[in-house]
C-alpha positions as CSV (number, residue, x, y, z in Angstrom):
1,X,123.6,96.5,100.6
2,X,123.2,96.1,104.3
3,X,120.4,94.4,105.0
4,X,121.8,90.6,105.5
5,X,118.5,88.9,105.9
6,X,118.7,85.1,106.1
7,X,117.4,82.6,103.6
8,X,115.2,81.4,106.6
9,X,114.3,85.1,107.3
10,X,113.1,85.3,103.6
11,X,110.9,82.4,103.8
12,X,109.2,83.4,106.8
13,X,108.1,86.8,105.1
14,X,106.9,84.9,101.4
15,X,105.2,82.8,103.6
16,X,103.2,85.7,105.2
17,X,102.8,87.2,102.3
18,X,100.8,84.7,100.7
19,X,99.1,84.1,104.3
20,X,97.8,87.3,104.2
21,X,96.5,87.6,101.1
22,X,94.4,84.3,101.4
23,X,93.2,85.1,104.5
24,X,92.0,88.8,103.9
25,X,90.7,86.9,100.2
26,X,88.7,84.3,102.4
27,X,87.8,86.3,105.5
28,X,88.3,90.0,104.7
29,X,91.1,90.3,107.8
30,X,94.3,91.3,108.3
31,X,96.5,88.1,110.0
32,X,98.7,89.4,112.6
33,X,102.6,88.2,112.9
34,X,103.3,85.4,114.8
35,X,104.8,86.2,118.3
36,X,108.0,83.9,116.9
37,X,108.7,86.8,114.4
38,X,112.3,87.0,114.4
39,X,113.4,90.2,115.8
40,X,115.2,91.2,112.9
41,X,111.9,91.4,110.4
42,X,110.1,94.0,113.4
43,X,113.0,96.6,112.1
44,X,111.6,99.3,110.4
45,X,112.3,98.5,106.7
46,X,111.1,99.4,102.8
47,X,109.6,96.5,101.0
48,X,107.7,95.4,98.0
49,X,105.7,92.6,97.2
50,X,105.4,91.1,93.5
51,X,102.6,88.5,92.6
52,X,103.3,86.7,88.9
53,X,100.9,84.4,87.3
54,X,102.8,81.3,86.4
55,X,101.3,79.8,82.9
56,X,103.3,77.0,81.2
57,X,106.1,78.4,83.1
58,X,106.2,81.6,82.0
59,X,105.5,84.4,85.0
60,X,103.2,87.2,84.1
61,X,102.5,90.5,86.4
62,X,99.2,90.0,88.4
63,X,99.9,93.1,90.9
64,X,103.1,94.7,92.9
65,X,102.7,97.3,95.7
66,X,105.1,98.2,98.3
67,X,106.5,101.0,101.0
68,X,109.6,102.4,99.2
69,X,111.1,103.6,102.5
70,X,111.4,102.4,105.9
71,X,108.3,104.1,107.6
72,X,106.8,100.8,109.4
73,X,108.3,97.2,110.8
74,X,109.1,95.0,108.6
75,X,106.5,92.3,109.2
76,X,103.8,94.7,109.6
77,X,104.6,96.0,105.5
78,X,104.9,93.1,104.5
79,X,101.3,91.9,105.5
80,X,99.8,95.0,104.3
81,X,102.0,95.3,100.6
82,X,100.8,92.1,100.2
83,X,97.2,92.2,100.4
84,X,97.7,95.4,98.5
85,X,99.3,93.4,95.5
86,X,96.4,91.5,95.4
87,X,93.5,93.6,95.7
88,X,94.8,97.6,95.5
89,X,97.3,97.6,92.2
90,X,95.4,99.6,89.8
91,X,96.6,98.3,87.2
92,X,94.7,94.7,87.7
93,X,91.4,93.8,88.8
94,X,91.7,91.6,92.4
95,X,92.7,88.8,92.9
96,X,90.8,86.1,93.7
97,X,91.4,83.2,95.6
98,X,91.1,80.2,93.2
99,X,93.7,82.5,91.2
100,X,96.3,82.2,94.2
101,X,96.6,78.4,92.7
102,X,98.5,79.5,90.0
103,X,100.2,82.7,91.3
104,X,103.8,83.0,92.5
105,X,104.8,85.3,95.6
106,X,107.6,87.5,95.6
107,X,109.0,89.5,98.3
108,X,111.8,92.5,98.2
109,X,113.3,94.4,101.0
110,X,114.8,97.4,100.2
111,X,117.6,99.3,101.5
112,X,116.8,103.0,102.1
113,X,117.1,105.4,98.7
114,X,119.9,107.6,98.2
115,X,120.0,110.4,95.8
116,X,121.9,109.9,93.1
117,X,124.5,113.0,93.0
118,X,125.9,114.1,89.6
119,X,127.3,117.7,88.0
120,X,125.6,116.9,85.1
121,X,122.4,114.6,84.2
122,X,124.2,112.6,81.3
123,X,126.5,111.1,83.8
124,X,123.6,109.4,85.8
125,X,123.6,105.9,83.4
126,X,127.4,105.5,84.9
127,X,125.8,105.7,88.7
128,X,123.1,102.8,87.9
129,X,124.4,99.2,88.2
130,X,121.5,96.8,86.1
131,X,121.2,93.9,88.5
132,X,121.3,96.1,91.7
133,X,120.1,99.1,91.5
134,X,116.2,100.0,91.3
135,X,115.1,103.4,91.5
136,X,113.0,106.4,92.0
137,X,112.1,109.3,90.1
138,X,111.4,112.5,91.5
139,X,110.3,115.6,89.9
140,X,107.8,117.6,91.5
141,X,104.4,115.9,92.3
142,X,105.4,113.1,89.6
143,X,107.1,110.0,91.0
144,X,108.3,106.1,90.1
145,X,109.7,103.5,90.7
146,X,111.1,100.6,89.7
147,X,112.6,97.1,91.3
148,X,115.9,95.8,90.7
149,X,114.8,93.3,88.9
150,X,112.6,95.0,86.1
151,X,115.3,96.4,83.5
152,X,117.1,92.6,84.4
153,X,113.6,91.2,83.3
154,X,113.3,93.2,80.1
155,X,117.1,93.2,79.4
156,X,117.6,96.9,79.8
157,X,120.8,99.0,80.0
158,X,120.9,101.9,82.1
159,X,119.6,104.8,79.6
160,X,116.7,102.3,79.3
161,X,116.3,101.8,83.0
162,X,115.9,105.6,83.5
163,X,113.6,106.3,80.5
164,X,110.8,103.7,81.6
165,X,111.4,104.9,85.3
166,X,110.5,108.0,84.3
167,X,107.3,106.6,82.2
168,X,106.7,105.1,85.4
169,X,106.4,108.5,86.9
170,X,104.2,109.7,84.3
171,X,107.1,111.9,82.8
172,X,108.5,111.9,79.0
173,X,111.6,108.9,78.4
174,X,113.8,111.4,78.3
175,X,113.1,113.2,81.7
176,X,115.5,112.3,83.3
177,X,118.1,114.7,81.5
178,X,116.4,117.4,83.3
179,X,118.4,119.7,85.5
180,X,115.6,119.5,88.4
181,X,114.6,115.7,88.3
182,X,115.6,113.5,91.3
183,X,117.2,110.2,90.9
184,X,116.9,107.6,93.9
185,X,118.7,104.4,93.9
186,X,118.7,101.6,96.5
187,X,119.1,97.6,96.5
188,X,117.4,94.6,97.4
189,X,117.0,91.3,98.7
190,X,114.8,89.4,97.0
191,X,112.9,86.3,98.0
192,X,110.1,84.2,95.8
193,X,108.5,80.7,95.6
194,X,109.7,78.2,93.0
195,X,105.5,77.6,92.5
196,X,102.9,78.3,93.6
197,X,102.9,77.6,97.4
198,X,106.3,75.9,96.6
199,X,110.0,76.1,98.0
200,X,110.8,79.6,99.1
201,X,114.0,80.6,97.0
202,X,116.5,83.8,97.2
203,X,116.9,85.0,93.8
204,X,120.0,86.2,92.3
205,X,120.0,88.9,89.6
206,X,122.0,87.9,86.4
């Protein structure tokens, strides 16, 4: 883990996040980063942004899109994974604005992947650590990935972690075993709001 961001620097990128998607929700732009953008969030940087619906306290998936590698300024991927979250995840229908009341914003900046080297495919569980590691799966035109914080969120060991990450490709569970797959891990820092609109935390993986 190298990135090092600041709690303060991790507020100031929720906080965009969820500016961005209620503007482009209320006027159909893109905002544009404040000129007192510390320097350190215009480094080129892979992030993902998470939006959860929070009923009776429980948090429920609304939409997550991100750049898994560093291929744009931080700030700049930020804003646009965010409004992505909201109105590109094909998994959900858009968001709507009245919904952002109830919706929690989560931001995670990624270190850059690294391919997992092993001799032999069985002893990929013993290069994963559940808590840190997320990862990508690679095998031809198929690819996935997953957040630190999913198999943490569905109490997953490692086996488990690659099976569904290769789901998440669009591959069999078992995948993974496969002499010609590629396995990608990388870390994250990990910022989200209490509520909605509320106190801008940095969460710790158990």
């Amino acid at each position: 883990m190298t990135l090092n961001l600041t709690d303060e620097d991790g507020e100031f990128l929720v906080k965009l996040a969820r500016r961005s998607i209620e503007e482009y929700l209320r006027r159909r732009v893109k905002v544009k980063p404040s000129a007192e953008t510390p320097e350190s969030l215009n480094v080129k940087r892979g992030v993902f942004v998470t939006l959860n619906s929070l009923v009776a306290g429980v948090k429920e998936l609304r939409g997550c899109i991100g750049f898994p590698y560093p291929t744009h300024p931080l700030v700049e991927a930020t804003v646009e994974s965010a409004i992505e979250a909201a109105v590109g995840d094909p998994r959900f229908p858009p968001v709507t604005l009245k919904e952002m009341d109830s919706i929690v914003v989560e931001v995670s900046v990624l270190t850059r992947p690294e391919l997992i080297v092993v001799n032999n495919p069985r002893e990929l569980p013993k290069s994963i650590r559940i808590g840190v590691d997320g990862l990508i799966i690679e095998r031809g035109l198929y690819k996935g990935l997953l957040l630190p914080q999913v198999p943490v969120e569905w109490g997953w060991d490692e086996e488990e972690f690659l099976s569904n990450a290769c789901m998440k490709a669009g591959l069999t569970p078992d995948s993974w075993l496969l002499k010609d797959i590629k396995v990608y891990k990388f870390q994250a820092e990990i910022f989200e709001e209490e509520e909605p609109r509320g106190q801008v935390k940095r969460r710790i993986l158990r």
